[in-house]
N, C-alpha and C positions, 0 to 999 in steps of 0.2 A: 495514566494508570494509577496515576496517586490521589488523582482529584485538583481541586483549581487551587494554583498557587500556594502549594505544600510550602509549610511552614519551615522546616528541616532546610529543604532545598532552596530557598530564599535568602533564607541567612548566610548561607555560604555564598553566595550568588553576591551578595551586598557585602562581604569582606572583600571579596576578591574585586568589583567595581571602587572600594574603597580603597584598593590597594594601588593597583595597575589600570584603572577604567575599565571601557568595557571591551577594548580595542584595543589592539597594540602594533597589530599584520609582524608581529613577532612571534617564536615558535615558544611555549611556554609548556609549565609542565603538568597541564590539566590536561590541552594534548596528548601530551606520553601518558597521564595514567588513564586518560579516557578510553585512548586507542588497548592498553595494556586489557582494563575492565574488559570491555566488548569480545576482545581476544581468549578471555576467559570463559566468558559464557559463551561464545560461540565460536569454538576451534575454527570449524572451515574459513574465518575472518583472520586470513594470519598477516595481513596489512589493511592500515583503512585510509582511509584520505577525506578528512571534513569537505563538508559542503553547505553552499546558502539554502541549500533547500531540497525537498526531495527529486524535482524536476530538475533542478540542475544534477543531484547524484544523477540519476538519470541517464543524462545525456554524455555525464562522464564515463558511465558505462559501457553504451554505447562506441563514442569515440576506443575506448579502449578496448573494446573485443576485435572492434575492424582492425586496429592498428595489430593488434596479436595475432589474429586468423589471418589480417590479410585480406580478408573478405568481405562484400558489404551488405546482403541481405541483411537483414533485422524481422525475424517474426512474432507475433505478440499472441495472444488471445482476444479474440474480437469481443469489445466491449469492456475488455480491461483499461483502467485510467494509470497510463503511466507519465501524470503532467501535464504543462501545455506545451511543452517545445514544438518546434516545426516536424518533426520525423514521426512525433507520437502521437499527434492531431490528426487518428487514423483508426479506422474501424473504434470509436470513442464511445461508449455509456451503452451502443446494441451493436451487437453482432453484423455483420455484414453491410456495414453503413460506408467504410471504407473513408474520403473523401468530406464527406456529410459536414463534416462540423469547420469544415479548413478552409473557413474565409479569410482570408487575406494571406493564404499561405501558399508562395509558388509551387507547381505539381513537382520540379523537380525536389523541393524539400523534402519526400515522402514520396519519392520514386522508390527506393530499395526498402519501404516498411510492406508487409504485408500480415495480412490477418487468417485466423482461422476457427471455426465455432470452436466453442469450449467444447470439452471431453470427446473432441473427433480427433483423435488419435492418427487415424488413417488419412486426414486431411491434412496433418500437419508433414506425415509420412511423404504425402504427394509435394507440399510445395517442397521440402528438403531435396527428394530426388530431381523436380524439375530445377529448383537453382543448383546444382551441378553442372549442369548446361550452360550458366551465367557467373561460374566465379564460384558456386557456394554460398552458406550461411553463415557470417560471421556471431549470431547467436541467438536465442531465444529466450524471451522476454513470459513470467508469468508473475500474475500474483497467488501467492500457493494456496489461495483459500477459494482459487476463483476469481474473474471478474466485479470490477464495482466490491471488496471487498467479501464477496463471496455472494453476493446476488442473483449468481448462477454459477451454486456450489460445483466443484469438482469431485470425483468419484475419488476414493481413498489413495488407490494405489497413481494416481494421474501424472502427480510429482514426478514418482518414481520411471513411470513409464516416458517421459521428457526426454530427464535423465539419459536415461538408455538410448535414446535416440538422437540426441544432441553427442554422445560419444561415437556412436554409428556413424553419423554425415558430420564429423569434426567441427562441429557448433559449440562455442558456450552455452553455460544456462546460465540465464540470471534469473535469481529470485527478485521479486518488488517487496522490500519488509515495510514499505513505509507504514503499513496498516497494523500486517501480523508482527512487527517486530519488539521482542520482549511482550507480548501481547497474549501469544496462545505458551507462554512458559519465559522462561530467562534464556533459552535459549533459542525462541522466536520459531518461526514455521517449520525450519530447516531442521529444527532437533525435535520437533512434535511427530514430522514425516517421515524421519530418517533419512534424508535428502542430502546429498553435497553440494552446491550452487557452487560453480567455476567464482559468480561476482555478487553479490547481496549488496541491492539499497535499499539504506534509510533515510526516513524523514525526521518530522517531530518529537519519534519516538528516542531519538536518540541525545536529547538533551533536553527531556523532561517536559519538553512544550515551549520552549524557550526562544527568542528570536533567533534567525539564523541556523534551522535544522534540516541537515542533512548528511551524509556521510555516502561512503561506498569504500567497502572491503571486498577483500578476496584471497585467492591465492597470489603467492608472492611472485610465482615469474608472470602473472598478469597486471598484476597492481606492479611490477616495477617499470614496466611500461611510464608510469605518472613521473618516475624521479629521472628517468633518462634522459640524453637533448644532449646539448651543447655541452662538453667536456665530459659525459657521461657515457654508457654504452646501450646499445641495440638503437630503437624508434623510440622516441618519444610521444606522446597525446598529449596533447596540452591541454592542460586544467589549469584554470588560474583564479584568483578572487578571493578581494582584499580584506572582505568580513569574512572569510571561511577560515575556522579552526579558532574562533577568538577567544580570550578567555571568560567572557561571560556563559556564552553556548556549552563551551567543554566542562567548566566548575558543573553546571545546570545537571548536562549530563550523566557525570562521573557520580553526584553524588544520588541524582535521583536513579538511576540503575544499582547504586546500591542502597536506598531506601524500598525500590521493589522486590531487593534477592533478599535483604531480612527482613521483610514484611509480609513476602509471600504475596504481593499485590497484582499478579497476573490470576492465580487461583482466587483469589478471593473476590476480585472484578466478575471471573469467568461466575460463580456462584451468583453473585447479581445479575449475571448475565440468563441465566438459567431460572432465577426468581421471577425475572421479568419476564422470560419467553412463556413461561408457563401460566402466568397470571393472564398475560396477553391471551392466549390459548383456549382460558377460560371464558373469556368475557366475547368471542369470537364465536364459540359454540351455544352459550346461552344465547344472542342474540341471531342466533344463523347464517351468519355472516360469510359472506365467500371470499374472505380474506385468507393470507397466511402470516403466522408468527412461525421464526426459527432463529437458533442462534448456533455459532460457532465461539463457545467459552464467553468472551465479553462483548461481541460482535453481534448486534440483535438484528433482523429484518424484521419488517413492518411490512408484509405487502398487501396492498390495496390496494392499487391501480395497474401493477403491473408493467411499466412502460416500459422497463430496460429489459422483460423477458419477451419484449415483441421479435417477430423473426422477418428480417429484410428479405426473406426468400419470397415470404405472401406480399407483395407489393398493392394489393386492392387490402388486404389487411389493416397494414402500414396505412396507406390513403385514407383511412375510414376511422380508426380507431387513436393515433398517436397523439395527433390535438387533444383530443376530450379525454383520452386517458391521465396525457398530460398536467390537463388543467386540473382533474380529479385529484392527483398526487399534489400538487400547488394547493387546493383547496383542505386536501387534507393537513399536510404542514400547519398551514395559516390555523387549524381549528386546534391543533394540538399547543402551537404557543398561545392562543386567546387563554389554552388553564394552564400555562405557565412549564409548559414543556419544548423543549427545543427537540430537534431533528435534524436529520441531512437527508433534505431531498421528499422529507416526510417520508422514510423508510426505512431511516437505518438510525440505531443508535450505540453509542461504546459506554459500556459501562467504567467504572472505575473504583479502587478501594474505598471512597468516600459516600459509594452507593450502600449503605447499610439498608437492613430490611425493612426498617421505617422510612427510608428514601423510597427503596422500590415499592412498596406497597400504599406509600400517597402518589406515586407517577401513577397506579393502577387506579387507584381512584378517579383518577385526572382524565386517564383512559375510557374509565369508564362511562364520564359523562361525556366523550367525544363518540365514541362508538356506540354509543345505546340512542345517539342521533340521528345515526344514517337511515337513510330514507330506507322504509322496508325490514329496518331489524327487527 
């Protein structure tokens, strides 16, 4: 959100390595004020517990909603990336794929994961009442923007309607902030929706970009689940891992979340964000192009091939179209770094405070001679 290797945040990063290294598997007090920050800006987080990375918070989540509920279902939104672990390696980048991507991954790893289309409300209704019959749902899994970062936006109220339904059939909700966090505000998806998340993970976002980012908060009689065990009380989850909480990741943190609360660097990204969608937008319609541009604040989509909106119900679809859609989206990428623009996936790009209007407006330029290419414009 700050841009690449914010200067501010670097210098503290290189006291604190110059102090203690970068390592210490000791509890330090960038920890406590990191954990303290994030607590600030987003209440519902009233414990957190570092982690190596977002797929590990992740899976700590996980583990600890079953150990809390008791229960082992896990439901996600199909086509959401919640990592690679063995459990999330499931209904992965399209809807209805299930399986698809889980080579080398035993079935019973992803026996209790199950998916369900974005914004089918009623689908998710059906598998909740059907695990009943099996135990229950120990919780649900989204990312609040949508899939893929919001690549198959959700409808405004979707969060909330979760919510409600995860209190109905005694499921957690877990929000994924790896993307949205501190991203759509300071106080990340959860304070933009009005939403409460039982457990919120983060990723990178939560230590500025810095090696070793991840985390996961929540409420306290879930998250104490982590500190339980041997001479403590209830159940225990074991979490463990010897680079999480260290103090290069936490200093990184602490100070770049408060370089984004006085700098206003969530709003002022989203503005790039918005610069860009609409330049995009431009050069789309002059050239007649059957593309889409859209953004969510600093979160931009690019679509032009379309392959993560494919739907595994048309299976002659699928057969015909996914390769060559595929390659279209690959082809695309490769044409956007030749002028010196990078992408994820050739679709999606994150703005950040260091996109000023003369940044966004030479990528548009950059755009322009990529898309005034295509065969037909």
């Amino acid at each position: 959100m700050l841009g690449s290797n914010y200067a501010p945040v670097r210098e503290k990063v290189q006291q604190v390595i110059n102090r203690s290294g970068p390592v210490t598997g000791l509890f330090h007090e960038y920890e406590l004020k990191l954990a303290q920050l994030v607590n600030r800006l987003m209440p519902n987080v009233e414990m957190l517990r570092m982690a190596g990375s977002g797929t590990e918070a992740v899976m700590a989540a996980i583990r600890v909603a079953r150990t809390h509920t008791r229960k082992k279902k896990i439901i996600k939104v199909g086509g959401a990336y919640h990592g690679w672990s063995d459990q999330m390696v499931y209904g992965l980048h399209i809807p209805g794929t299930g399986r698809f991507e889980a080579k080398g991954i035993p079935r019973g790893a992803s026996a209790h994961t199950q998916e369900f289309y974005p914004n089918d409300l009623g689908a998710l209704r059906r598998l909740l009442t059907l695990n009943l019959l099996t135990g229950g749902t120990a919780a649900v899994i989204v990312e609040p923007v949508g899939p893929e970062s919001g690549t198959r936006p959700v409808y405004r109220d979707f969060n909330q309607k979760v919510r409600e339904l995860c209190d109905e059939f005694g499921a957690l909700l877990i929000f994924d902030e790896v993307v949205t966090g501190f991203r759509l505000g300071m106080g990340s998806a959860q304070g933009y929706f009005g939403v409460k998340p039982d457990l919120t993970v983060f990723g990178k976002c939560i230590t500025g970009g810095y090696p070793m980012a991840g985390a996961l908060g929540g409420r306290k009689e879930v998250m104490m689940h982590l500190s339980a065990g041997i001479g403590g009380t209830g159940e225990r989850a074991y979490v463990g891992g010897t680079l999480s909480a260290n103090p290069l990741s936490c200093v990184a943190g602490y100070y770049a979340l408060l370089e984004m609360e006085k700098t206003n660097a969530p709003v002022i990204a989203g503005r790039a964000g918005d610069r860009l969608t609409r330049g995009l937008n431009d050069i789309i319609a002059e050239h007649h192009l059957p593309f889409v541009a859209y953004n969510q604040g600093s979160i931009v989509h690019l679509e032009t091939a379309g392959v993560m909106l494919l739907d595994f119900r048309n299976l002659l679809k699928i057969a015909r179209e996914l390769k060559p859609r595929n390659h279209m989206m690959q082809e695309m990428g490769a044409a956007y770094m030749a002028q010196g623009i990078i992408t994820l996936a050739g679709s999606r790009m994150y703005t950040s405070m260091a996109d000023t209007d003369a940044v966004i407006d030479d990528a548009l330029n950059r755009f322009e001679a990529v898309l005034s290419s295509v065969e037909g414009a």
